[in-house]
VEXDREN-2710 file (C-alpha; in Angstrom, 1 decimal):
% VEXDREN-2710
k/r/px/py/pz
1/UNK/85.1/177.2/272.2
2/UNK/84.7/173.2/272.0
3/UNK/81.4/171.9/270.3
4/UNK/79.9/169.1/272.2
5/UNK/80.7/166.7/269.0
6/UNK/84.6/167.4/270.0
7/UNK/84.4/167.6/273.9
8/UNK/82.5/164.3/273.5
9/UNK/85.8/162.8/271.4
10/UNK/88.2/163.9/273.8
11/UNK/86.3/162.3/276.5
12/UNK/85.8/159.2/274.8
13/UNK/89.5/158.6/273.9
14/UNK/90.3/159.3/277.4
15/UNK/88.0/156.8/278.3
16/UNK/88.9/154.1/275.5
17/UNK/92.9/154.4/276.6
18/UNK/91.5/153.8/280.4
19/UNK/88.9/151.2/279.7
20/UNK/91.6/149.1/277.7
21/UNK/94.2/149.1/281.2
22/UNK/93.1/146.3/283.5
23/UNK/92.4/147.6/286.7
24/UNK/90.7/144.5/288.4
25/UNK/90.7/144.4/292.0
26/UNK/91.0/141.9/293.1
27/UNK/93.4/140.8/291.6
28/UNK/94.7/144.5/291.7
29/UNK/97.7/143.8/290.0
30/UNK/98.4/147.1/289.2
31/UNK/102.4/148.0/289.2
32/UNK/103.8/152.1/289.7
33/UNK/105.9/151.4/286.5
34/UNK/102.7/149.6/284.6
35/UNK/100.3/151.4/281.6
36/UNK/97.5/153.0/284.2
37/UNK/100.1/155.7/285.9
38/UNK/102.4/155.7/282.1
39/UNK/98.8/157.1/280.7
40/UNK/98.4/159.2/283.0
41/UNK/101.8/160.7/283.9
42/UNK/101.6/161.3/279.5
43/UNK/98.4/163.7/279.5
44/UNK/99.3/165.0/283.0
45/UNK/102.7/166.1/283.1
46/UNK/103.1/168.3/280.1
47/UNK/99.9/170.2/281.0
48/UNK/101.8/171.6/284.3
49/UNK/100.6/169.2/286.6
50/UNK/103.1/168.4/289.3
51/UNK/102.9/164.2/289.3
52/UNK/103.9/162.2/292.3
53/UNK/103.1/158.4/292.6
54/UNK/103.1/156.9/296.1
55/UNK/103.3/152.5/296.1
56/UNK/101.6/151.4/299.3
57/UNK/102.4/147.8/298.0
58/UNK/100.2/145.1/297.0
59/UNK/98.3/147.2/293.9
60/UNK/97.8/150.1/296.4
61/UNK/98.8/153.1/294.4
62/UNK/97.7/156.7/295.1
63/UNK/98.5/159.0/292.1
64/UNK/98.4/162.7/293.2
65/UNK/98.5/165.1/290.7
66/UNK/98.3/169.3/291.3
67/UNK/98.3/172.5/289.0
68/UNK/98.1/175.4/290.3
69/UNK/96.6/176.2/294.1
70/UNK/93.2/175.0/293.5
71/UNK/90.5/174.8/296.4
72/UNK/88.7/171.7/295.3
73/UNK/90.4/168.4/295.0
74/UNK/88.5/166.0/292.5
75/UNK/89.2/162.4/293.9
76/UNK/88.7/158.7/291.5
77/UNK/89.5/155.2/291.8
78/UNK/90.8/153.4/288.8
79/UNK/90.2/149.7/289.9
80/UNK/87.7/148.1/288.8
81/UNK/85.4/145.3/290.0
82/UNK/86.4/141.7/288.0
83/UNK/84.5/140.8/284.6
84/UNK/81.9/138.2/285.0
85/UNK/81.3/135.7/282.1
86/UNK/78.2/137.3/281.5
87/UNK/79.8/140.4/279.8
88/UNK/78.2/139.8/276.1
89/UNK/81.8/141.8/274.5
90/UNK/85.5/142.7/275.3
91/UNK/85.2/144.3/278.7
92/UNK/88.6/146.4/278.1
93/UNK/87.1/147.7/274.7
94/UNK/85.5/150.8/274.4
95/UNK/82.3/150.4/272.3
96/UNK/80.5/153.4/272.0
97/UNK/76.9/154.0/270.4
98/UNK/75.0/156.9/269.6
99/UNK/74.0/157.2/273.5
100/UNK/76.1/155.0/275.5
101/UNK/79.4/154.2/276.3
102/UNK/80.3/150.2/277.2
103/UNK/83.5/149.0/279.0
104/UNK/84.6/147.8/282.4
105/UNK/84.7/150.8/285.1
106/UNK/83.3/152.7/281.9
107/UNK/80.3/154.0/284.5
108/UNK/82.3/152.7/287.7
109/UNK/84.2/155.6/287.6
110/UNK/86.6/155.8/285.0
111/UNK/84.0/157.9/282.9
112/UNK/84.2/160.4/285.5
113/UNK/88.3/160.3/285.4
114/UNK/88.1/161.2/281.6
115/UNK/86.0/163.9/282.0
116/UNK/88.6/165.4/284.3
117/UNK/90.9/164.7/282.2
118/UNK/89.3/166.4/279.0
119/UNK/89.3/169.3/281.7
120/UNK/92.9/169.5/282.5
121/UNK/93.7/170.0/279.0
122/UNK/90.8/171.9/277.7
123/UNK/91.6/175.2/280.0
124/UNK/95.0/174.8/280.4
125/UNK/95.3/177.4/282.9
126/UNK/92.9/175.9/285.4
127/UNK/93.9/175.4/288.7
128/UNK/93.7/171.5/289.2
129/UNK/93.8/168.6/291.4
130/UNK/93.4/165.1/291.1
131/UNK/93.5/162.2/293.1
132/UNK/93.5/159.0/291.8
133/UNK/93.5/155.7/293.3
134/UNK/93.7/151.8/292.4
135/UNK/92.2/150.4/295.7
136/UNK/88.3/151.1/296.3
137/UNK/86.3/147.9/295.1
138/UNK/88.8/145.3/297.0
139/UNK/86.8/146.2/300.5
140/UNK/90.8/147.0/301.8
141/UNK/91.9/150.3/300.7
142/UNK/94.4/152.3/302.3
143/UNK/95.2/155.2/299.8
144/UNK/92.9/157.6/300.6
145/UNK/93.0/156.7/304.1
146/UNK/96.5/157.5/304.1
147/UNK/96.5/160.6/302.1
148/UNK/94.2/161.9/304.8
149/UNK/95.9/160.7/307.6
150/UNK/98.9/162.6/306.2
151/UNK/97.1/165.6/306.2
152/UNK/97.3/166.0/302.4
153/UNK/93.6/166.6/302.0
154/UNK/93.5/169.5/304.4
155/UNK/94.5/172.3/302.0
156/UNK/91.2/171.7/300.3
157/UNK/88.2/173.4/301.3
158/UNK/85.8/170.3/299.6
159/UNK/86.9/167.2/298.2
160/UNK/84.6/165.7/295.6
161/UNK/84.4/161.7/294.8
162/UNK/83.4/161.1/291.6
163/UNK/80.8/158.2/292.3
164/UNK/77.9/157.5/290.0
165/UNK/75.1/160.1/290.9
166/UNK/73.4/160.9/287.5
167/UNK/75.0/164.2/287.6
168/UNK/73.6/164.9/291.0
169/UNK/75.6/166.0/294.3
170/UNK/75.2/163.6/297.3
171/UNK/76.1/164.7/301.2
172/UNK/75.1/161.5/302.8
173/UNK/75.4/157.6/302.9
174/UNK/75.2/154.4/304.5
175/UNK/78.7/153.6/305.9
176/UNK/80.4/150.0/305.2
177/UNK/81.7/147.5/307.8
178/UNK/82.9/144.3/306.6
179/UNK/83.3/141.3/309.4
180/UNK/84.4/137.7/309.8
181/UNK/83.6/135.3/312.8
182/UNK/85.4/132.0/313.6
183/UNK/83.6/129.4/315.5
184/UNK/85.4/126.6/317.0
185/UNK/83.7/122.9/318.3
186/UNK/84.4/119.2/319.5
187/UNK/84.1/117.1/316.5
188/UNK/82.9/113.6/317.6
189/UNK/79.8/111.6/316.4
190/UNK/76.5/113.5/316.0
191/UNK/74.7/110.8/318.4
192/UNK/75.9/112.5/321.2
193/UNK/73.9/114.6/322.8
194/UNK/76.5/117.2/323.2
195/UNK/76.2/118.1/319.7
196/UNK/73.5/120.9/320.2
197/UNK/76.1/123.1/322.0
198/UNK/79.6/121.6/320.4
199/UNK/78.8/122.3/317.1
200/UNK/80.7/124.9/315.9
201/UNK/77.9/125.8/312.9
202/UNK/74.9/125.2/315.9
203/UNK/76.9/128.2/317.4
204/UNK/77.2/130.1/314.2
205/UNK/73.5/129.8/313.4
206/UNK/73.0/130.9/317.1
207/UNK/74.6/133.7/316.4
208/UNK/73.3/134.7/313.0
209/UNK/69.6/134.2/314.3
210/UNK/70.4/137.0/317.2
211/UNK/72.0/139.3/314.9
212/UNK/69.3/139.2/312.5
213/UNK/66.8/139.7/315.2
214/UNK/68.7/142.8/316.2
215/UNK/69.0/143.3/312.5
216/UNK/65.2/143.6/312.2
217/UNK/64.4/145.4/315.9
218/UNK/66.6/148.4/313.8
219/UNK/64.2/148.4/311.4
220/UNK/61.7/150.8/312.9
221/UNK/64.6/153.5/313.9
222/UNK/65.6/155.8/311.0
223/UNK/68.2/158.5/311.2
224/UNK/68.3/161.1/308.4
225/UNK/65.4/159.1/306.5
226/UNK/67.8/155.8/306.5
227/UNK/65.9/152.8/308.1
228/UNK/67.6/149.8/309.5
229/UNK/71.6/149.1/309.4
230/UNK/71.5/146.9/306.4
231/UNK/72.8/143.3/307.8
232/UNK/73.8/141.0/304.8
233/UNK/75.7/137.4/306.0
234/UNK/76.9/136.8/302.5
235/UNK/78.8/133.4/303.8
236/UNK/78.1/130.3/306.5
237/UNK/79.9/127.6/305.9
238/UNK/82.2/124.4/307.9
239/UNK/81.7/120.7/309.0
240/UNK/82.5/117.9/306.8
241/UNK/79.0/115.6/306.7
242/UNK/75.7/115.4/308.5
243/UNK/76.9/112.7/311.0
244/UNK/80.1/114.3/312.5
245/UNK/79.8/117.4/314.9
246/UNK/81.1/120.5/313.3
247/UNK/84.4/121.7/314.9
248/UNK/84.6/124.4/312.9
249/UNK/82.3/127.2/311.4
250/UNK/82.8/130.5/309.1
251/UNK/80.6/133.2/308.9
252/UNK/80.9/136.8/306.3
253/UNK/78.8/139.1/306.8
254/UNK/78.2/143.4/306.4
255/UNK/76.1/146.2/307.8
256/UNK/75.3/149.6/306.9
257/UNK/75.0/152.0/309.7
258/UNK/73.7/155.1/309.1
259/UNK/74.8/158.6/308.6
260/UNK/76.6/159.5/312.5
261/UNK/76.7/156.0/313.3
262/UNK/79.9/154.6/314.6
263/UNK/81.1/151.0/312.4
264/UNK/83.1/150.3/315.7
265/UNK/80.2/149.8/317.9
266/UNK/78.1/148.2/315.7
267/UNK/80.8/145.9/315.1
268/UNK/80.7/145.2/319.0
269/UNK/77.2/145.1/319.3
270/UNK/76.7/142.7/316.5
271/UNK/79.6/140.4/317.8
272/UNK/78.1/140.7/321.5
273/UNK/74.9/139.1/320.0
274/UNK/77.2/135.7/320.8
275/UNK/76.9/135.6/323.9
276/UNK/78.7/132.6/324.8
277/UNK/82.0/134.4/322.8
278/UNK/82.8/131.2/321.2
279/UNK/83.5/133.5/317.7
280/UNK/87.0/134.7/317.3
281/UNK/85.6/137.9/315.2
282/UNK/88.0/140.4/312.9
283/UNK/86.4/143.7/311.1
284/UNK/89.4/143.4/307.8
285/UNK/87.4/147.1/306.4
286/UNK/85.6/149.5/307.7
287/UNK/84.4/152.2/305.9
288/UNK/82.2/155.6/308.1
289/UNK/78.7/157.0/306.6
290/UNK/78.5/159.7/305.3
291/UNK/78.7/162.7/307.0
292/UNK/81.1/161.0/309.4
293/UNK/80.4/160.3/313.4
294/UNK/81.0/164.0/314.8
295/UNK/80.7/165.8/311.8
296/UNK/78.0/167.7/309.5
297/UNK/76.7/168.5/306.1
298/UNK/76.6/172.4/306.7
299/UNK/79.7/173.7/305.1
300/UNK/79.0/171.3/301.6
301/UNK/75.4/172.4/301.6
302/UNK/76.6/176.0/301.4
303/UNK/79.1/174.6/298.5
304/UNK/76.4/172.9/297.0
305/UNK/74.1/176.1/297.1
306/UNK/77.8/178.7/295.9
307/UNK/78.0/176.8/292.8
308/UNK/73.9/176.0/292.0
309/UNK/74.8/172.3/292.1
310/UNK/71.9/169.3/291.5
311/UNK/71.1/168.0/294.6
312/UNK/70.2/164.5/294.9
313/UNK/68.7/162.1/297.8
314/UNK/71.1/160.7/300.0
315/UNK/72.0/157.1/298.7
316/UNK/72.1/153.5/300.5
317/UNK/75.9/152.8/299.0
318/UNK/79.1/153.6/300.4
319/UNK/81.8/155.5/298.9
320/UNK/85.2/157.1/300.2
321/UNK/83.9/160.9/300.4
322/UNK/83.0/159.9/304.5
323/UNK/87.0/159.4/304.7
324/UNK/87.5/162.7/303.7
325/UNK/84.8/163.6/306.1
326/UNK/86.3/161.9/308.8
327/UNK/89.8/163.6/308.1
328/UNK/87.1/167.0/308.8
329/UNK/87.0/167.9/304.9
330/UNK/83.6/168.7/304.0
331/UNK/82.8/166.3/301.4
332/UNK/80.3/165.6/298.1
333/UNK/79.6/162.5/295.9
334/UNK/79.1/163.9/292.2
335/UNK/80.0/161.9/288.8
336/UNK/78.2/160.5/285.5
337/UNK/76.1/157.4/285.7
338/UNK/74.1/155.6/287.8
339/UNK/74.9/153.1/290.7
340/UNK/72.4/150.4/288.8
341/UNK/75.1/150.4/285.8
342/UNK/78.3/150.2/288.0
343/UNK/79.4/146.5/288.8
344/UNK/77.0/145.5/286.0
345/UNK/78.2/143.1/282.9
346/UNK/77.8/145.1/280.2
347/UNK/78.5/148.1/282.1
348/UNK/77.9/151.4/280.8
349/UNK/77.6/155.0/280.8
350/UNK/75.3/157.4/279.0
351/UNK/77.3/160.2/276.9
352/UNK/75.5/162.8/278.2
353/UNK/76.4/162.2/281.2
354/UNK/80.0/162.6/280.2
355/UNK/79.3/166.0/278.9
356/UNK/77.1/166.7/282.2
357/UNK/80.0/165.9/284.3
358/UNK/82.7/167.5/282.6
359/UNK/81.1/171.2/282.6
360/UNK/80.0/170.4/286.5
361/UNK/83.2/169.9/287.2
362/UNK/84.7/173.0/285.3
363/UNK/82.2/174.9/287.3
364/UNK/83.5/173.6/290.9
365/UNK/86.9/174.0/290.2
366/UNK/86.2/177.4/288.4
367/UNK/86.5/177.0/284.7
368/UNK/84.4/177.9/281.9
369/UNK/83.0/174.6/280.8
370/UNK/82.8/175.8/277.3
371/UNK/86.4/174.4/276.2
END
């Protein structure tokens, strides 16, 4: 039996060897040959784990690794969001005080990925699998879409994502749609009168003052306590100078639906808001809530209740459990950390937290959590 002052160490180095691998996405320039799946493949393989690496191109790697014929699959992403100038220390080093861990991706979720990996080699015998990607924070992933598509996550009878939850287990979320709009005008002098409807950014505007009426109207209709679909317009931008009409105009913007909710038709409905359709629009991710459109909660509430799991409120951001959900695997959010330290400079995660997770997940994939 493994003292806490030893399980602790293993998890840290773990999470030191991870921390120090660049991840960043973007620029996800992270190669099937390079240090994240060498690590990896090293603790993995000679604990009986069959390995396989599949390149999707681009920094889109899925790593799948299996012992055994477990019923859970444990799923992580390794990328990380970039390092801001704010970060007050080496984001790729570890520093570790009596209570916290700091390191980029240290909370966001790489913690959670050392804890599993502590696991695998703390009851060797323990039927294990692990599925770890490199593509979750660039808004574009395609790896766990895929390896549900391929109906590889079907053998499992609940997939967990090892998000930030403090330790708690989450069955629902917002869902994540990510959209661009195109505005096209005549450009000419801005003393023509013409220039209230030729203007590509007097379009745009038009457009973003509907949507955020629509946007507000939602506010008052709530579906499984969520309120509202979120809108953001993070970008609005064209035209060269005050005096020329704008032929052109950008906009960026996100919603949120909520749990059910189809991203499709909001997209449409949102779009439709222009109603002259002078927006060439494009939706480059979308992500479902959480449980997905057409399914339910019920068989991971009666996981959640079989293993006398934490149970926390259903949270505002997305994660890729509601892909497995959509693929019809009943799915959970559960890892170390909280979502206010993930994407943070500074980033960190408690080490009890680490500890928390590493028995939780002994317990879900039937372990002792003593090793």
């Amino acid at each position: 039996m493994m003292n806490d002052d030893l399980r602790r160490t293993s998890i840290l180095q773990h999470l030191a060897a991870l921390v120090a691998i660049d991840t960043s996405n973007p620029p996800r320039e992270i190669a099937a040959d390079g240090p994240l799946v060498a690590y990896l493949r090293q603790v993995l393989v000679p604990l009986g784990f069959a390995f396989e690496v599949t390149d999707h191109g681009a920094g889109h790697l899925t790593i799948a690794a299996r012992r055994g014929a477990p019923e859970v699959l444990f799923n992580v992403h390794l990328d990380t969001v970039p390092a801001t100038p704010a970060w007050t220390a080496d984001p790729w080093a570890l520093h570790v005080t009596a209570e916290r861990a700091t390191g980029l991706g240290a909370c966001d979720i790489k913690g959670a990925a050392a804890a599993l990996l502590h696991l695998a080699a703390a009851e060797p015998d323990l039927p294990l699998a692990l599925l770890m990607t490199t593509d979750e924070e660039g808004s574009g992933g395609c790896c766990v879409k895929r390896f549900c598509a391929a109906g590889l996550a079907q053998p499992y009878r609940q997939a967990v994502i090892a998000e930030p939850t403090g330790g708690r287990a989450i069955l629902a979320h917002r869902g994540f749609l990510s959209a661009h709009g195109r505005f096209s005008g005549a450009p000419g002098h801005s003393s023509e009168p013409r220039a209230l409807a030729n203007n590509a950014l007097h379009q745009a505007v038009g457009w973003a003052a509907e949507a955020l009426a629509l946007a507000r109207a939602e506010q008052t209709h709530e579906i499984e306590g969520f309120k509202g679909i979120c809108l953001n317009i993070g970008r609005l931008a064209g035209g060269v100078k005050s005096n020329v009409i704008a032929s052109e105009a950008i906009v960026h913007w996100s919603a949120r639906p909520r749990p059910g909710e189809d991203c499709t038709a909001w997209h449409q409905r949102l779009c439709e808001t222009d109603e002259g359709r002078r927006a060439v629009w494009e939706a480059p991710f979308t992500g479902p809530p959480l449980p997905a459109p057409g399914q339910t909660t019920e068989a991971a509430e009666h996981f959640v209740a079989a293993h006398d799991l934490p149970r926390g409120a259903p949270v505002q951001f997305w994660t890729e459990a509601s892909l497995f959900s959509a693929a019809g695997v009943p799915a959970l959010v559960l890892g170390p950390g909280e979502i206010a330290q993930a994407h943070a400079a500074d980033e960190w995660v408690a080490l009890e937290q680490l500890t928390v997770a590493y028995r939780l997940y002994a317990r879900l994939a039937g372990g002792r959590g003593d090793a």
